[in-house]
DOVEX-334693 format. One record per residue (C-alpha): residue number from 1; residue in three letters; x, y, z. Coordinates in steps of 0.1 Angstrom, whole numbers. Example, Ala and Ser with C-alpha at 12.3 -4.5 7.8 and 13.67 -1.06 7.14 Angstrom:
// residues 2
    nr   rest      c1      c2      c3
     1    ala     123     -45      78
     2    ser     137     -11      71
***
This chain:
// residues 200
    nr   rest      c1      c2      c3
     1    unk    -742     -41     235
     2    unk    -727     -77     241
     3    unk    -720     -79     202
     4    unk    -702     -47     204
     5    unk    -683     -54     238
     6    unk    -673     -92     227
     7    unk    -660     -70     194
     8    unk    -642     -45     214
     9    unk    -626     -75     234
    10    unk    -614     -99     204
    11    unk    -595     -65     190
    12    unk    -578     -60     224
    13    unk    -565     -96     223
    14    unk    -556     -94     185
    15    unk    -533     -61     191
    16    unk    -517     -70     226
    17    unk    -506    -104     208
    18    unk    -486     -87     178
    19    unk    -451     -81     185
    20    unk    -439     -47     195
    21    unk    -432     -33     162
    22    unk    -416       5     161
    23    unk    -439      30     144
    24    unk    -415      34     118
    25    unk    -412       4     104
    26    unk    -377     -16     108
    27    unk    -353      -5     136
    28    unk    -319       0     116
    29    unk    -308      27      97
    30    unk    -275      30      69
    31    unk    -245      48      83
    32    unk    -217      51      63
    33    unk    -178      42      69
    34    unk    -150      64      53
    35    unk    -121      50      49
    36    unk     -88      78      41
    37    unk     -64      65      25
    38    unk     -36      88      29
    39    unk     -21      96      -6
    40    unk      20      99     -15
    41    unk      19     135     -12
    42    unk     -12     147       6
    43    unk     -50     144      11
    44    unk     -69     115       7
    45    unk     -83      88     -13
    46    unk    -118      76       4
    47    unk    -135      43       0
    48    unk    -169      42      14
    49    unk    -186      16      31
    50    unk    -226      13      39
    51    unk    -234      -5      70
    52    unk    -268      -5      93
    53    unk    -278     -11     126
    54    unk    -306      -3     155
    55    unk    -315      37     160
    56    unk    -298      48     192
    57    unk    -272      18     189
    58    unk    -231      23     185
    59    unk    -214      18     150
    60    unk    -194     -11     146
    61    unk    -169       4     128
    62    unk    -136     -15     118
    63    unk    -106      -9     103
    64    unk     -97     -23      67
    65    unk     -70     -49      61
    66    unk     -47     -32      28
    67    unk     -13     -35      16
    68    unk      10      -8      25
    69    unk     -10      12      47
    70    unk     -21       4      88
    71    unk     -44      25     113
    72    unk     -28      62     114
    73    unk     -19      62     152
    74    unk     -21     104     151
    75    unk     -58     104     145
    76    unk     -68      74     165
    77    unk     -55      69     199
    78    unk     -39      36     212
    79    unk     -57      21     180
    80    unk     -89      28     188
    81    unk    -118      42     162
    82    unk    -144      67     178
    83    unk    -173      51     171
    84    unk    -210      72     173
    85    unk    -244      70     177
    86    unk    -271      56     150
    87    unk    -292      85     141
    88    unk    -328      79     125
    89    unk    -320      99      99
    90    unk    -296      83      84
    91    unk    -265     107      83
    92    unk    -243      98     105
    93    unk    -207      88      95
    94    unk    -175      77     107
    95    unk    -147      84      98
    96    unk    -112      59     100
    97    unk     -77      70      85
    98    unk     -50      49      72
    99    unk     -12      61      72
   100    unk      13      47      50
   101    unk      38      23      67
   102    unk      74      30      67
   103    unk      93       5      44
   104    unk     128      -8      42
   105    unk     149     -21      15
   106    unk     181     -38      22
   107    unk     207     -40      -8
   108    unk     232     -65      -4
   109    unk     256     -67     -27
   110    unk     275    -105     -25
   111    unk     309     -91     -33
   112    unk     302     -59     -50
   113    unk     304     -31     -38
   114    unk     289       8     -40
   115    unk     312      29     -55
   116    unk     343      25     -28
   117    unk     320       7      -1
   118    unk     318     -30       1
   119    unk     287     -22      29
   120    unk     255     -36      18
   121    unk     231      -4      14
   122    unk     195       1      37
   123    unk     174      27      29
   124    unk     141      36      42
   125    unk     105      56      30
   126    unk      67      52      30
   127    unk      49      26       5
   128    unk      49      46     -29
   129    unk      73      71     -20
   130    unk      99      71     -53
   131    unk     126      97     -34
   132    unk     152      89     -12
   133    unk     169     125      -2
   134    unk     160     136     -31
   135    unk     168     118     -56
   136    unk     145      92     -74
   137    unk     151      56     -56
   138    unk     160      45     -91
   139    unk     189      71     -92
   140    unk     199      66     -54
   141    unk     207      32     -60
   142    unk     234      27     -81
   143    unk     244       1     -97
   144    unk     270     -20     -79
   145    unk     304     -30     -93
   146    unk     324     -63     -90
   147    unk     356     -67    -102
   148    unk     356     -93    -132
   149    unk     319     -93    -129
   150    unk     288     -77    -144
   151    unk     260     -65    -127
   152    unk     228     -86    -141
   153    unk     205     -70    -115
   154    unk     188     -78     -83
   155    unk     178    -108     -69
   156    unk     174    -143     -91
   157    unk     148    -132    -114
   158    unk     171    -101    -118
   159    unk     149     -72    -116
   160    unk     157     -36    -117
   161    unk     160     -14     -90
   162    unk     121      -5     -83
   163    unk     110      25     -89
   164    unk      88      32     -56
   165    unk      91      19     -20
   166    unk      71     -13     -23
   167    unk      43     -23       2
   168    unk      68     -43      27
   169    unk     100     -49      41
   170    unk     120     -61      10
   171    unk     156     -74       7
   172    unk     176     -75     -31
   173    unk     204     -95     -37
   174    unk     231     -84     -65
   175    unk     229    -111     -93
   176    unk     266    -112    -111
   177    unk     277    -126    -143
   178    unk     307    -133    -162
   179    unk     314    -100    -189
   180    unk     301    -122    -225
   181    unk     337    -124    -246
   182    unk     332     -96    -279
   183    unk     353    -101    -308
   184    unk     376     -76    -322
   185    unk     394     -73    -351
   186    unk     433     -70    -354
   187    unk     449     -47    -380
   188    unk     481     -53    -395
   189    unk     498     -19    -410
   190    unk     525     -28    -432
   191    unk     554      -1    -432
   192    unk     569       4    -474
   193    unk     606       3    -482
   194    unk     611      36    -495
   195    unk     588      65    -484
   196    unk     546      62    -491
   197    unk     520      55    -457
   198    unk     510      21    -440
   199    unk     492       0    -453
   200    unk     470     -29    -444
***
């Protein structure tokens, strides 16, 4: 009876020293993260992200840093993502959605001039848009004219109008150039005495 009560007692001791340990194992659990992208025209495209934490616990959730796009202030209040609770089972997910930031591009056109208007051109849309009421951006803006000049394009490297509302604020500078001389040729028609054509 001692043996067995001195075994009885070692066992106590031996459990209530081990750590508390949850029956199943470790605490956290996978939830996943979608990010929306909103697309040009509509829907989404969705990046998923796996993160973990304790059962019972809030997600920790946060919003991805990309080009072009911030929080969409329509789905999440003063900025704020609804977080949720960990499940054990691992399905729970939250969801975050991105809109597309409103761009501006600023023409100016260092002499030129649109057509009749000298005014330097500002026209606004979402990063990847390529219309402007309309018309393609590439088609709205029209290549400028100076007189005794020639439009090379926009800004020192001189690139072409783009072709989509890049991902920020973006100014272009007309780049001019004086017209290359061509040659030409000069034709001397020499008129006969007495009837006949010209000739050279």
């Amino acid at each position: 009876c001692l043996l067995a009560g001195s075994v009885l007692l070692a066992m106590s001791l031996f459990f209530s020293c081990q750590p508390n340990v949850p029956s199943g194992g470790n605490s956290d659990k996978t939830y996943t993260v979608n990010h929306n992208f909103a697309r040009v025209e509509s829907g989404y495209d969705v990046e998923k992200e796996e993160l973990s934490g304790p059962v019972d616990s809030e997600t920790k959730a946060a919003a991805k840093q990309k080009d072009g796009f911030e929080l969409d202030k329509t789905k999440h209040t003063d900025g704020k993502i609804a977080q949720a609770t960990i499940k054990a089972d691992g399905s729970t997910v939250v969801d975050i959605y991105y809109a597309r930031k409103e761009v501006t591009l600023t023409f100016k056109l260092d002499g030129g001039k649109f057509g009749e208007s000298t005014d330097d051109k500002t026209v606004k849309g979402k990063y990847g848009e390529t219309k402007v009421e309309g018309k393609e951006l590439k088609d709205y803006i029209t290549k400028p004219e100076k007189d005794g000049m020639q439009f090379a394009g926009w800004n020192t490297d001189k690139v072409e109008t783009p072709a989509s509302f890049p991902s920020k604020d973006t100014e272009y500078t007309a780049q001019w150039e004086t017209p290359k001389e061509g040659s030409y040729n000069v034709i001397h028609w020499k008129k006969p005495i007495v009837g006949g054509t010209y000739t050279e």
